[in-house]
C-alpha positions in Angstrom: 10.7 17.7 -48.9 9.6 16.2 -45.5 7.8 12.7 -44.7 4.7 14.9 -44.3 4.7 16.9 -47.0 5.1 14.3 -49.3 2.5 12.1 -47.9 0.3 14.9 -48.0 1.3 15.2 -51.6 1.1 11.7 -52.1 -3.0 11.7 -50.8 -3.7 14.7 -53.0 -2.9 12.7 -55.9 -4.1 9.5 -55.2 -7.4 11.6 -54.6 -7.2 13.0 -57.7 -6.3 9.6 -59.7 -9.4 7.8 -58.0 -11.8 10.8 -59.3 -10.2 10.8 -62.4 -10.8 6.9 -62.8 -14.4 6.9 -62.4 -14.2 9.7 -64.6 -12.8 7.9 -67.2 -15.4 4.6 -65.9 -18.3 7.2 -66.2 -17.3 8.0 -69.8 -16.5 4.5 -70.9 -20.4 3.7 -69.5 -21.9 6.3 -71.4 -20.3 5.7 -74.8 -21.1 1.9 -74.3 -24.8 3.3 -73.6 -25.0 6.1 -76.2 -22.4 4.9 -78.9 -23.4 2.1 -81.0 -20.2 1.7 -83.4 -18.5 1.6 -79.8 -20.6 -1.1 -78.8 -20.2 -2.9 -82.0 -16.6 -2.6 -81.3 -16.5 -3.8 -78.2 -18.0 -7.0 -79.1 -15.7 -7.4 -81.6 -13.2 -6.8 -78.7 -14.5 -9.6 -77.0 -13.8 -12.3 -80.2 -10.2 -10.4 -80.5 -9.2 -10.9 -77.2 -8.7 -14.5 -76.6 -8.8 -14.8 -80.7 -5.5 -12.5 -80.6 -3.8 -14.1 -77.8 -4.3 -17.6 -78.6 -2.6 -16.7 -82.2 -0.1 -14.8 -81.3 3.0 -16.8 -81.3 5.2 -14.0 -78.7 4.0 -11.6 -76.5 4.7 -9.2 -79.3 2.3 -10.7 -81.5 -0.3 -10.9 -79.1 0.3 -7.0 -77.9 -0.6 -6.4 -81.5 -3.1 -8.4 -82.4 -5.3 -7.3 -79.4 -3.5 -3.7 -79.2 -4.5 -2.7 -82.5 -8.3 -3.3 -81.8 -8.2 -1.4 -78.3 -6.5 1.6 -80.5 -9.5 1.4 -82.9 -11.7 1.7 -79.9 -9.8 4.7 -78.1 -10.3 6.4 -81.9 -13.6 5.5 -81.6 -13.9 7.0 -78.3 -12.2 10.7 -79.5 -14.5 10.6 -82.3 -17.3 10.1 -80.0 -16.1 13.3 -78.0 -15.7 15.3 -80.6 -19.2 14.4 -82.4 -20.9 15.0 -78.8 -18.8 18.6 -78.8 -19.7 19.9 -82.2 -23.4 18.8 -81.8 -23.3 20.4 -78.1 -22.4 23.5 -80.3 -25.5 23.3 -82.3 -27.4 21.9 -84.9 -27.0 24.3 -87.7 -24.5 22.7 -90.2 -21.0 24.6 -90.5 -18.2 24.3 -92.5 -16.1 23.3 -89.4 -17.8 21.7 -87.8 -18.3 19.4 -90.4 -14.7 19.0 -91.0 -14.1 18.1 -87.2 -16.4 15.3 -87.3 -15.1 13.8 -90.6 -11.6 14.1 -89.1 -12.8 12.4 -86.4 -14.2 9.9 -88.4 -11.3 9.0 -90.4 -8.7 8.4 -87.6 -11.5 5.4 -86.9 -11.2 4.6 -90.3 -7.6 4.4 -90.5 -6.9 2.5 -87.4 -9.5 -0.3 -88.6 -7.3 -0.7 -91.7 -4.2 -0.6 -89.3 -6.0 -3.4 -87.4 -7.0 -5.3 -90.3 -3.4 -5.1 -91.8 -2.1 -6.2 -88.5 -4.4 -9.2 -88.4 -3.2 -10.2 -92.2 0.1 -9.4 -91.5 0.6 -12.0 -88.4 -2.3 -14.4 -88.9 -1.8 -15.2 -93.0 
């Protein structure tokens, strides 16, 4: 591969990463506006934060502490999506689509008990 084809290579994806970020920006926005468990959680976030690193005795601690509240959020987020993609779909009720959305819902459910065990686990 030559210097120019890589750097050519090498804007393409930076383009591309940039887009995708306010992308991802964009859809962090709208679930803050249109999401209010993901609001709720994200106050919450904002007590865990420092909470979670002033507690945690190691880096490790502290990666969990906080790190098990941003996965509750990204579950949040997916369960978001696929609520807003079933309903998109329509409004009639279905047996599927029904069982999307409590899927959905219970990987939020399970990571809060994974965050609340963590919390336990390392601060009693």
């Amino acid at each position: 591969m030559d210097s120019e084809s890589w750097k050519n290579d090498f804007r393409a994806g930076a383009g591309r990463l940039w887009r995708a970020t306010g992308y991802s920006l964009a859809g962090l926005e709208a679930a803050f506006r249109n999401e209010q468990a993901f609001r709720l959680e994200v106050y919450i976030f904002c007590l865990v934060l420092p909470l979670g690193l002033w507690l945690g005795e190691g880096g490790v601690e502290k990666v969990l502490l906080v790190g098990s509240w941003v996965l509750v959020m990204v579950c949040e987020l997916v369960n978001s999506a696929v609520e807003a993609v079933v309903d998109r779909i329509g409004p009639e009720p279905h047996e599927l689509s029904g069982r999307a959305k409590d899927i959905a819902s219970a990987t939020v459910m399970l990571t809060l008990g994974l965050a609340a065990l963590t919390w336990w686990l390392l601060v009693f």
